[in-house]
C-alpha positions as CSV (number, residue, x, y, z in Angstrom):
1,X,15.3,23.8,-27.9
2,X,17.1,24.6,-31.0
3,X,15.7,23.8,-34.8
4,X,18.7,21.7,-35.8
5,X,17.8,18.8,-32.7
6,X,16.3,15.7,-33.5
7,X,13.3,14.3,-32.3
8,X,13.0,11.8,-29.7
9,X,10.7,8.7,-30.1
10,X,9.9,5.7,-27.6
11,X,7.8,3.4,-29.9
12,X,6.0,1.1,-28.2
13,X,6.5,-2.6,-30.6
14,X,4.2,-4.6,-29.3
15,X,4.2,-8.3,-27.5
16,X,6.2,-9.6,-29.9
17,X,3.7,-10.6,-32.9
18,X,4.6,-7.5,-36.1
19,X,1.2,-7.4,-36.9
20,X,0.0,-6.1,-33.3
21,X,3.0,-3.3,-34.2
22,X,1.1,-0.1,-34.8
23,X,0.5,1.8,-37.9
24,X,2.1,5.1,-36.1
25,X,4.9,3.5,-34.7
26,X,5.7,1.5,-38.2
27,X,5.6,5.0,-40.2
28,X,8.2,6.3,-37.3
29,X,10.4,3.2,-37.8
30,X,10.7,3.4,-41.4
31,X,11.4,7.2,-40.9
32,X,13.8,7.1,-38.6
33,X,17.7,8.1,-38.8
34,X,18.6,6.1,-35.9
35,X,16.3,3.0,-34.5
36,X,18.2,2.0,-30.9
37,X,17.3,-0.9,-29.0
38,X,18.3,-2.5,-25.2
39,X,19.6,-6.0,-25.6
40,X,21.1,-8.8,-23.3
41,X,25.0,-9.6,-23.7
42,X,25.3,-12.0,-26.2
43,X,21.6,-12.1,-27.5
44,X,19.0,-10.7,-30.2
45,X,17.3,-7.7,-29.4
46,X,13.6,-9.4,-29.1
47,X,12.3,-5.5,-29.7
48,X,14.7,-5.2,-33.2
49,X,13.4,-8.8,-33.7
50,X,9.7,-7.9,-33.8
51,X,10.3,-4.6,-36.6
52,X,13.1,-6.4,-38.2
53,X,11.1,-6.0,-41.2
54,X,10.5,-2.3,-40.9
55,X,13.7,-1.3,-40.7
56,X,15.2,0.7,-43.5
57,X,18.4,0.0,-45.1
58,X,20.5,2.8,-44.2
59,X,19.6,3.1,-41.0
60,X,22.2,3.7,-38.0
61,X,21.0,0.9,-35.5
62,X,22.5,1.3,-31.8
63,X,22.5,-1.4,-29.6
64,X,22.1,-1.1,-26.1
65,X,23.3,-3.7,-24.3
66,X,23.0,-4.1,-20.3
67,X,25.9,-4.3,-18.8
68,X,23.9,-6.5,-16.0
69,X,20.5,-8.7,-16.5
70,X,20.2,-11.9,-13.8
71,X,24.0,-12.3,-12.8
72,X,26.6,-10.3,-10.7
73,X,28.8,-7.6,-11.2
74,X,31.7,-6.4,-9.8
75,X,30.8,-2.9,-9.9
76,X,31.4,-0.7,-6.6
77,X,27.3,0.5,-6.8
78,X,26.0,-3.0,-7.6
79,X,23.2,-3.8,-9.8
80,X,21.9,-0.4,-9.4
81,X,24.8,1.0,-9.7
82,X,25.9,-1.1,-12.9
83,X,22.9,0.3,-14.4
84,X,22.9,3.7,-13.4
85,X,26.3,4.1,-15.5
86,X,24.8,2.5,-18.4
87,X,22.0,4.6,-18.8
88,X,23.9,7.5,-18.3
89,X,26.3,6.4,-21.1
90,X,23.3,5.2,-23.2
91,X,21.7,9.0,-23.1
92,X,25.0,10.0,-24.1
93,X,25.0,7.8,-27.3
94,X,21.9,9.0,-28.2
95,X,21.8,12.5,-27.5
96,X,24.9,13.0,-30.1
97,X,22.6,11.9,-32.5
98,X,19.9,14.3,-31.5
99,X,22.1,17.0,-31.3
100,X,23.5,16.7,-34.9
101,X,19.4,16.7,-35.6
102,X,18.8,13.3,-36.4
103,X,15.6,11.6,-35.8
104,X,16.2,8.4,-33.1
105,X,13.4,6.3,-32.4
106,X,14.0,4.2,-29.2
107,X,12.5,0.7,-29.4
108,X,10.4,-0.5,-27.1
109,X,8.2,-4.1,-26.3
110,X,5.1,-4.1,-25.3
111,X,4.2,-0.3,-24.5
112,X,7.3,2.1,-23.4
113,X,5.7,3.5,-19.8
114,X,5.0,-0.2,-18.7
115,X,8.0,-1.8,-17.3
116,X,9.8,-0.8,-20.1
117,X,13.8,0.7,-20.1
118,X,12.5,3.3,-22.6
119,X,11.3,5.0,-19.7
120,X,15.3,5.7,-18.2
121,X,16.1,7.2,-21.5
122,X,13.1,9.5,-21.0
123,X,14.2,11.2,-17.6
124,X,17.4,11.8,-19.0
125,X,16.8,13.2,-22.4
126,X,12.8,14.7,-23.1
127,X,14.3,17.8,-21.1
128,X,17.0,18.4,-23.8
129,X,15.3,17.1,-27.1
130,X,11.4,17.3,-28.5
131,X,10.1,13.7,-26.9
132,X,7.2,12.2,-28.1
133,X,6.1,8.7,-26.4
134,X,4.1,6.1,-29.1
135,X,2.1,3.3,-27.4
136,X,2.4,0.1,-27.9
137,X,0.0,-3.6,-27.0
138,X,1.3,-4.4,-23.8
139,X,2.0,-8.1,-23.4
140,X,-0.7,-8.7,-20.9
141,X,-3.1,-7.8,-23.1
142,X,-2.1,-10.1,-25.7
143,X,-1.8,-12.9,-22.9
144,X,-5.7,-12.4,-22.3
145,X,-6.6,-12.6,-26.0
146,X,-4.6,-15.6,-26.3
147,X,-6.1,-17.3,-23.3
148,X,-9.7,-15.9,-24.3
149,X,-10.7,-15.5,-20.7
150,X,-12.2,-12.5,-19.4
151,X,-9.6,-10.3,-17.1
152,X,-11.8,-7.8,-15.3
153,X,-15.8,-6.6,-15.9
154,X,-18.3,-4.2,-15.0
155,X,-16.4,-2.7,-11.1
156,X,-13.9,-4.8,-11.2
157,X,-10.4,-3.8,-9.7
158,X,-7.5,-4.8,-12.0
159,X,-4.1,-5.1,-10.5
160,X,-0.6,-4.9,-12.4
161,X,1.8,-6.0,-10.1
162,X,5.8,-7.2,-10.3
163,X,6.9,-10.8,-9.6
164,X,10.1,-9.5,-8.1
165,X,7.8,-8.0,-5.5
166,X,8.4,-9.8,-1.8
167,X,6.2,-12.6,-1.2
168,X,3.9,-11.8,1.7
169,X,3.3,-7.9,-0.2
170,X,2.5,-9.9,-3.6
171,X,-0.2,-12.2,-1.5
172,X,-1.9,-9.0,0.1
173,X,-2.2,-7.3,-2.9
174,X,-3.8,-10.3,-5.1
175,X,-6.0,-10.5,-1.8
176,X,-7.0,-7.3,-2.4
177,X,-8.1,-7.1,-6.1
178,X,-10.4,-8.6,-8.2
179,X,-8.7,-9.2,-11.9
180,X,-4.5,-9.4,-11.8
181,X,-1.5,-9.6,-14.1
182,X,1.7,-10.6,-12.4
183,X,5.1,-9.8,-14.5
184,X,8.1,-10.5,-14.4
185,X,8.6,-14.2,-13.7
186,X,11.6,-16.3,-14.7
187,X,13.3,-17.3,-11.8
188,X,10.3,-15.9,-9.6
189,X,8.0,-18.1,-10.6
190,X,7.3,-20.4,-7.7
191,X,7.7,-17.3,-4.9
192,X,4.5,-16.1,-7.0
193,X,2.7,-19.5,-7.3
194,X,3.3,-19.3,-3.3
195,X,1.6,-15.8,-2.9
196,X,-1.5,-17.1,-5.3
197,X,-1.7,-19.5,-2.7
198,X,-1.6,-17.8,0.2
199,X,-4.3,-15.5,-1.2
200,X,-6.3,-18.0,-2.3
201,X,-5.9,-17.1,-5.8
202,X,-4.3,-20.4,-7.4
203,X,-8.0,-21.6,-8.8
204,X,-8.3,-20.0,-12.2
205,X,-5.0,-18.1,-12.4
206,X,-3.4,-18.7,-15.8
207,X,0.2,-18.7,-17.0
208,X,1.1,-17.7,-20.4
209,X,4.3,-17.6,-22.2
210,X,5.2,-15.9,-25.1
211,X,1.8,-14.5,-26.3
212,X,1.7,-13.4,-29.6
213,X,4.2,-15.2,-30.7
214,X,4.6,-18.5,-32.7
215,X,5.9,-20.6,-29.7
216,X,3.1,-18.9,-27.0
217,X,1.3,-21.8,-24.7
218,X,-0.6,-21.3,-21.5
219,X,-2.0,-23.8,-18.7
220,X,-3.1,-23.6,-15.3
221,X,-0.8,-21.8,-12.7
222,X,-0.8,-25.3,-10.3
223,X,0.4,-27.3,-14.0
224,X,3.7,-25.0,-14.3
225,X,7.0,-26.7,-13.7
226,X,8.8,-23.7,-12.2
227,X,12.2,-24.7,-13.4
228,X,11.1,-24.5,-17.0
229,X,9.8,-20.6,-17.0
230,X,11.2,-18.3,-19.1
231,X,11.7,-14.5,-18.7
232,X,8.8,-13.7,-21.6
233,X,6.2,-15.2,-19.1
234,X,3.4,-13.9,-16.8
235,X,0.0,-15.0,-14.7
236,X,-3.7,-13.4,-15.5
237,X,-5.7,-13.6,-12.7
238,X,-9.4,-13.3,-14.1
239,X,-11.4,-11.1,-11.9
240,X,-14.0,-13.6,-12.2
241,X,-12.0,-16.2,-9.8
242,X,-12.3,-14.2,-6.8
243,X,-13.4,-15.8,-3.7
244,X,-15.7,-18.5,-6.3
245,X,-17.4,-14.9,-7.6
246,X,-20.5,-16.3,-9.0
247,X,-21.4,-16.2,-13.0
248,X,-21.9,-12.2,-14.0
249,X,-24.4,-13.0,-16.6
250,X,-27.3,-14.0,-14.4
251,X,-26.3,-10.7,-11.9
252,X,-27.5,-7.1,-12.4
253,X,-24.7,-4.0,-12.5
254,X,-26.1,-2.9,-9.6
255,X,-25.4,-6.2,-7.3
256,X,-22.1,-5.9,-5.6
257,X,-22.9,-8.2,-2.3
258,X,-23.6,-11.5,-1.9
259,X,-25.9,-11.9,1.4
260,X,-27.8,-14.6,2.1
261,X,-31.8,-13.8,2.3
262,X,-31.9,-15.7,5.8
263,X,-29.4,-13.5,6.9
264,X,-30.3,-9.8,8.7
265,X,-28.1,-7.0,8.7
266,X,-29.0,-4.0,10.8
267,X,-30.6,-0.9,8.5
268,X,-27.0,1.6,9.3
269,X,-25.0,-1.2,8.5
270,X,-22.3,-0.8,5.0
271,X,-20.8,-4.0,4.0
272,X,-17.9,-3.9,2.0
273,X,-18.4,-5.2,-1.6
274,X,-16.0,-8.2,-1.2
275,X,-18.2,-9.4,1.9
276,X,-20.0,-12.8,1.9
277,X,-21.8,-13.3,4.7
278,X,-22.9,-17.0,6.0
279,X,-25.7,-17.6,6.9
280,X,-25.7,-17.9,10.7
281,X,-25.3,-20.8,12.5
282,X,-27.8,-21.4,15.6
283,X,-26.3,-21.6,18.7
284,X,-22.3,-21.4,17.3
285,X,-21.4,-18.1,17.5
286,X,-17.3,-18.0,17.5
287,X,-15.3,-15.6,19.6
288,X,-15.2,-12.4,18.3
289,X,-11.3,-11.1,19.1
290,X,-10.1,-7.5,18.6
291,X,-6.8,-6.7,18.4
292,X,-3.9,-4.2,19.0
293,X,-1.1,-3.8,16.4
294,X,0.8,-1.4,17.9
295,X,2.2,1.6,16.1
296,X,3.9,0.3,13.0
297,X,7.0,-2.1,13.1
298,X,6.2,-5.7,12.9
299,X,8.6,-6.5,15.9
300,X,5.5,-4.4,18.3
301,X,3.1,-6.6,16.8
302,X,2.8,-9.1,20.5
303,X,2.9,-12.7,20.1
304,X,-0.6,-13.0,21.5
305,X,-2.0,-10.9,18.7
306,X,0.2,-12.8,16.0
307,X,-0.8,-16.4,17.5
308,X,-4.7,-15.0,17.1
309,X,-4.3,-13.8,13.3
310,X,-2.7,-16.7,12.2
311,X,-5.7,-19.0,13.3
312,X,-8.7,-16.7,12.2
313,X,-11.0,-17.0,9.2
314,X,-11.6,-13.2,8.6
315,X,-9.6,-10.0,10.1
316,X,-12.0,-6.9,9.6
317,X,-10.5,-3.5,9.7
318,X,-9.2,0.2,8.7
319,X,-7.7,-0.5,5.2
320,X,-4.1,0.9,6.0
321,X,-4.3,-1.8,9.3
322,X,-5.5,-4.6,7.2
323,X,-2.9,-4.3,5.2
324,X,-0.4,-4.8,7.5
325,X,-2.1,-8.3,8.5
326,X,0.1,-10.9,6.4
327,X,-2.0,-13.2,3.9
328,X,-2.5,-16.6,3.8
329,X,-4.6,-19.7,3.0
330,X,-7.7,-19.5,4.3
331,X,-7.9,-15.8,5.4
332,X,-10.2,-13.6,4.3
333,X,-9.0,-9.7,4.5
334,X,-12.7,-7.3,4.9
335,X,-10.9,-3.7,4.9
336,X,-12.7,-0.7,4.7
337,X,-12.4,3.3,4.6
338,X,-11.8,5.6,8.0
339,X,-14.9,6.7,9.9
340,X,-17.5,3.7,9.6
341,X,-16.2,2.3,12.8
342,X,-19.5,0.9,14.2
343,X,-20.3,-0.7,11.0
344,X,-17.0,-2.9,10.1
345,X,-17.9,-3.5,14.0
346,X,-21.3,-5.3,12.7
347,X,-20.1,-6.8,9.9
348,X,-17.2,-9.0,12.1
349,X,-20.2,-9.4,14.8
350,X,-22.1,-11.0,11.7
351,X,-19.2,-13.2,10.7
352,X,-18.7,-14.3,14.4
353,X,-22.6,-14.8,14.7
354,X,-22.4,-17.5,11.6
355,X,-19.6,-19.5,13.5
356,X,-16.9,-17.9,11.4
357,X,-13.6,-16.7,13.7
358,X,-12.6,-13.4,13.1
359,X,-10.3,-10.7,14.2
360,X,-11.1,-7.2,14.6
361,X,-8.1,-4.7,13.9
362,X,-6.8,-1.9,15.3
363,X,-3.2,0.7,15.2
364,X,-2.1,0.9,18.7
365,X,-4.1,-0.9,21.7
366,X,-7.2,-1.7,20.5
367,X,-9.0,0.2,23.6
368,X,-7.0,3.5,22.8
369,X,-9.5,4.9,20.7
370,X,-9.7,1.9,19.1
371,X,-12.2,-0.3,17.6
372,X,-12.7,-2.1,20.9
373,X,-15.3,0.3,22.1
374,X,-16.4,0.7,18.2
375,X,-17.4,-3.2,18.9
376,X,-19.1,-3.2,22.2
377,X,-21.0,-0.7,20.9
378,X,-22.6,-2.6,18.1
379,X,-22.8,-5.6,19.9
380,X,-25.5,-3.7,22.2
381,X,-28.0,-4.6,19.7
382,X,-30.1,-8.0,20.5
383,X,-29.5,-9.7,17.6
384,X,-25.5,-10.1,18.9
385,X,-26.5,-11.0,22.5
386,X,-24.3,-14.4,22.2
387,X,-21.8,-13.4,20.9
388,X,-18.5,-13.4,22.8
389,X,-16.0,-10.6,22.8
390,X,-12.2,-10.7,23.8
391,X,-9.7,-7.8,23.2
392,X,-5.9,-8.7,22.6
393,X,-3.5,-6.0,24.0
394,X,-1.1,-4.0,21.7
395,X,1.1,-1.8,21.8
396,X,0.2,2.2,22.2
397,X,1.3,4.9,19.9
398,X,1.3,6.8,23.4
399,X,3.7,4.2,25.0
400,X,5.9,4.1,21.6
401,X,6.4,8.1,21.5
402,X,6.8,7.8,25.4
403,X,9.6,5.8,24.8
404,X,11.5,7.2,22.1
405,X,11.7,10.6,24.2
406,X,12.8,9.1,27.2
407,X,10.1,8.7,30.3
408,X,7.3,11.7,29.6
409,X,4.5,10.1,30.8
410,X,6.8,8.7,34.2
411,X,4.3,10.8,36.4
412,X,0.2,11.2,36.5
413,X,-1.1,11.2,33.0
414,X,-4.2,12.1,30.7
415,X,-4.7,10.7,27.0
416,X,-7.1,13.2,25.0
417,X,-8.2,13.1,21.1
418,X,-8.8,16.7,19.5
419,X,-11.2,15.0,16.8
420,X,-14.4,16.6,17.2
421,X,-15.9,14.1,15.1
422,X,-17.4,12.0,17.9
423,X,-17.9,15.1,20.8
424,X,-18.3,18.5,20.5
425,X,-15.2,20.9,20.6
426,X,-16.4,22.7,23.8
427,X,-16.6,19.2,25.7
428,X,-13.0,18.9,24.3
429,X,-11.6,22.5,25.5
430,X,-13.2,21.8,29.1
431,X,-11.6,19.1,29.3
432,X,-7.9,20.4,28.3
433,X,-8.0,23.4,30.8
434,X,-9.0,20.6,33.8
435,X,-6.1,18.2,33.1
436,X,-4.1,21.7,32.4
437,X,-5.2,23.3,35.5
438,X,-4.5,19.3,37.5
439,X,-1.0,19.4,36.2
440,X,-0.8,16.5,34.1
441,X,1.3,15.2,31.4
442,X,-0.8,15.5,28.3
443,X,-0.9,12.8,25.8
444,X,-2.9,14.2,22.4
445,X,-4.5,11.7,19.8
446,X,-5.6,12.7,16.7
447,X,-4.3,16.7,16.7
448,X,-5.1,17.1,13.0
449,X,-6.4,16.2,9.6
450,X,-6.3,17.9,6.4
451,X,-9.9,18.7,6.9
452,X,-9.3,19.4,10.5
453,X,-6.6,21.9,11.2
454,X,-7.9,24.7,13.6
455,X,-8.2,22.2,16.7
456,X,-4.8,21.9,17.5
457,X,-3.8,25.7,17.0
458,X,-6.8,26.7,19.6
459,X,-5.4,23.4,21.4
460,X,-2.0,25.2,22.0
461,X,-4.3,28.3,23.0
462,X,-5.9,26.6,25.4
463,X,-3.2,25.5,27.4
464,X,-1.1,28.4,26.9
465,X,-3.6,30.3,28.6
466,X,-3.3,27.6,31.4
467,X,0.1,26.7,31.6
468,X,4.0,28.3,31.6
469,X,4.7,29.0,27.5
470,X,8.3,26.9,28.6
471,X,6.3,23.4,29.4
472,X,8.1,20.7,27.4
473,X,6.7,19.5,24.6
474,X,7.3,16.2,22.6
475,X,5.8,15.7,19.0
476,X,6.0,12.6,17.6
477,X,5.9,11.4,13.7
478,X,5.5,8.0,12.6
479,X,7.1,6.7,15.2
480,X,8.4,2.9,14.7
481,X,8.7,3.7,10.7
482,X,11.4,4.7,8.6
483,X,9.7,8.3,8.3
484,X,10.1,8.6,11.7
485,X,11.0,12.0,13.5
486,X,10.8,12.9,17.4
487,X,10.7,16.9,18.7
488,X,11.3,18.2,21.5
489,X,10.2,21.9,21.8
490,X,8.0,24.2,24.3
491,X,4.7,25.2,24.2
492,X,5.4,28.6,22.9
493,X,8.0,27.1,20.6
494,X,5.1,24.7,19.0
495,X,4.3,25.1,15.8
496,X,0.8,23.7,15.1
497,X,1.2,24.1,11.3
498,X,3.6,20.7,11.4
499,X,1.5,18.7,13.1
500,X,-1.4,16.0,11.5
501,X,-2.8,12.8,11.8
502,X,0.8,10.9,12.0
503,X,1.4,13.2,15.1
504,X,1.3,12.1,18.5
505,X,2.0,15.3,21.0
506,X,3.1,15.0,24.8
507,X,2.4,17.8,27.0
508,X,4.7,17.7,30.1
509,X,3.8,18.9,33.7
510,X,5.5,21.3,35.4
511,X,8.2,19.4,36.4
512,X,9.0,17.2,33.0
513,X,12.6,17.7,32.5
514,X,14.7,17.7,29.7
515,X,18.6,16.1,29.6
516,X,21.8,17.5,28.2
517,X,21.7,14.8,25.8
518,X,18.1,15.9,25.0
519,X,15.4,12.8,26.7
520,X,12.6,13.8,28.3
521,X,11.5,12.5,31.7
522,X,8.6,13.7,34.5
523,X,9.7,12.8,38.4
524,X,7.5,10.7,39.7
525,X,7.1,12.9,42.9
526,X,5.1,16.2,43.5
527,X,5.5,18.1,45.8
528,X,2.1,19.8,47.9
529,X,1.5,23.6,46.3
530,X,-1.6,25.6,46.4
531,X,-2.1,26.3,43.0
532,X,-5.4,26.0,42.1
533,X,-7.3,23.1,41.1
534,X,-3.8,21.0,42.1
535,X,-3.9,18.2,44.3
């Protein structure tokens, strides 16, 4: 970067009160050679109007103004388009200035790496000029103070989320947290009031407009009229509303559950922090339903397993397949972290023993190394003895990869997992030379992790030592997802080094076949031969 450049600045301005402007990024402002700010077509810059004060008198202001803000345009790109050209050409604006070395400080409300356009201006110029980025009081900050209700304490989980986010993905998410700030409103106003109510989150959520300045007002969420909501708006969510959280000041730091004393969990058992267990009901145990959700798309999910979520109290799972469970009134979302199978499996049985329904989640079919077996399992123990277990169907990944190649698993088939986790690896190789040796298709769960990578390479081993180094091969990746991707190689061909947990490999027989137009099938006919350990 040469000497004669200017320097860069993004100054954060604040919510929209000048005294919450900082002392830094005043100094920089009545500095500068050049203060730029965005604006709408045909209104004050709200940013210029907050420093208006600070600015000196023979400074160059450039004005920004979007091309584009809530309406249409005719341009051939769109929106994005529209505004991909007009940050190009705003760079452009201000880079002259930098290059003739004069300093240009970039206006920004609230703080510039929140939301703010600042940020656009960034990825185009800090790699040509010296950048330097000055915070600023973000506005959700400022709605707190002015609403004087506590957002998040002690563990709390805050959440910063977009209004312009979809509804259902908006509702999971507040769910999911404790403490949230939605941004963003205006004309997405009642789409959020929606999602608070579909997570349950309505109770205590806040709306503020305008904090910091002269005209800010807040009231309940449920008191908003939606049509009356301007841009300058958001919701604070106080961590302190979650599911009726009790009063913090009478609970200890170290008191994350809420259990009630007549109630007994077995001693192995982890219950996830945002678990309240009721007490149990004598003699009403519910039903205790697990359920496939196939691989990935919605459209797999089968309309038994959708009729059963939308009726339950509680769906208990693997986070990533919680997730994908749609919230609403009434539902209560209990996701937890891989590998603690059997206890999520007691905590649901708990649930179901109080008289509470609930819905155990899997990926897949349930059964398919799933959590069905995961809940039979626990449910072993005495203290479940009543309670009654059903498992809903879904879709497998096996069936899904299946498909997409063509017909691999048409003839006599064997479903494996690699993960050692649960068996030990010899008990896993014995079994891949038999179904090798029997001439089966192959169908491998679980060929990798990133802390498990040397069972699929001796996997490949394995059944090259058994099997002809041409026997097709299918590898599937995230099948049913946007990401996905479908191979079709040879055992000899494989490359183990590709493949983890979003795999799903096919092994073919000796007579899987592969088409001119590249699908995979295996005759559903063999024909007698005496090789060994072949029936």
């Amino acid at each position: 970067m040469s000497a004669e450049q200017g320097r860069f600045y993004g100054v954060g301005v604040g919510p929209g009160d000048p005294e919450l402007v900082t002392l830094k990024a005043a100094r920089l402002i009545g500095d500068a050679d050049v203060v730029a700010y965005h604006a709408a077509a045909g209104k004050p810059s709200n940013a210029r109007t907050i420093v208006a004060g600070l600015l000196p008198e023979q400074v160059v202001e450039e004005r920004l103004e979007y091309p584009v803000t809530t309406g249409s345009t005719e341009h051939p790109g769109g929106y994005a388009g529209a505004m991909a050209d007009f940050y190009e050409h705003s760079a452009a604006r201000l880079a002259a200035h930098l290059s003739a070395g004069r300093t240009v400080v970039l206006l920004s409300e609230g703080d510039p790496m929140l939301y703010g356009s600042f940020m656009y201006m960034h990825d185009r110029l800090s790699q040509r000029f010296p950048t330097e980025v000055v915070p600023g009081v973000p506005a959700f900050l400022a709605a707190t103070a002015t609403t004087a209700n506590p957002l998040v304490r002690q563990t709390d989980v805050l959440t910063v989320l977009p209004g312009t986010l979809d509804e259902p993905e908006l509702a999971r998410r507040l769910a999911d947290t404790d403490g949230a700030v939605i941004m963003k409103l205006g004309r997405n106003f009642t789409k959020v009031r929606d999602a608070l109510a579909a997570a349950g989150r309505v109770e205590g959520a806040l709306y503020v407009e305008r904090a910091s300045m002269p005209a800010q007002r807040w009231l309940p969420v449920a008191d908003v009229e939606a049509d009356q909501v301007p841009y300058f708006s958001l919701v604070v969510v106080p961590g302190d509303t979650v599911n009726g959280k009790r009063s913090r000041e009478a609970t200890s730091p170290e008191s994350t559950t809420t259990i009630p004393e007549s109630t007994t969990i077995p001693e192995s058992t982890t219950i996830p922090e945002s678990a309240t267990i009721p007490e149990p009901v004598e003699g009403s145990p519910a039903e205790l339903l697990v359920v496939g959700l196939g691989p990935g798309p919605e459209h797999w999910i089968t309309p038994e397993v959708s009729e059963a979520l939308a009726r339950v109290q509680h769906v208990v799972g693997y986070g990533p397949y919680v997730n994908r469970v749609p919230q609403r009134a009434g539902l209560t979302r209990h996701a937890s972290g891989n590998t603690v199978e059997v206890d999520r499996a007691r905590l649901a049985l708990e649930l179901a023993l109080s008289g509470e329904s609930v819905a155990v989640v899997s990926g897949g079919d349930a059964g398919i190394f799933g959590m069905a077996s995961a809940v039979f399992e626990a449910a072993q123990h005495p203290r479940f003895r009543g309670v009654p277990v059903r498992v809903l169907p879904g879709v497998s990944a096996v069936q899904a990869v299946a498909a997409r190649a063509g017909a691999p698993v048409g003839a006599d088939f064997a479903v494996v997992s690699l993960s050692d986790r649960l068996k030990p690896w010899p008990v896993v190789e014995q079994r891949l030379r038999h179904i090798a040796r029997a001439d089966l298709v192959l169908a491998v769960y679980n060929p990798a992790s990133r802390s498990r990578t040397e069972q699929v390479h001796r996997f490949r081993q394995v059944l090259l030592e058994e099997r002809s180094p041409q026997t097709v091969v299918v590898v599937g990746r995230d099948v049913g997802r946007a990401e996905e991707s479908l191979t079709v190689t040879t055992l000899e061909a494989l490359d183990p080094s590709v493949i983890d947990m979003k795999c799903l490999v096919i092994v073919g027989c000796a007579g899987t076949r592969v088409t001119a137009d590249g699908q995979v099938w295996s005759p559903r006919f063999v024909r007698e031969t005496s090789h060994e350990g072949m029936l």
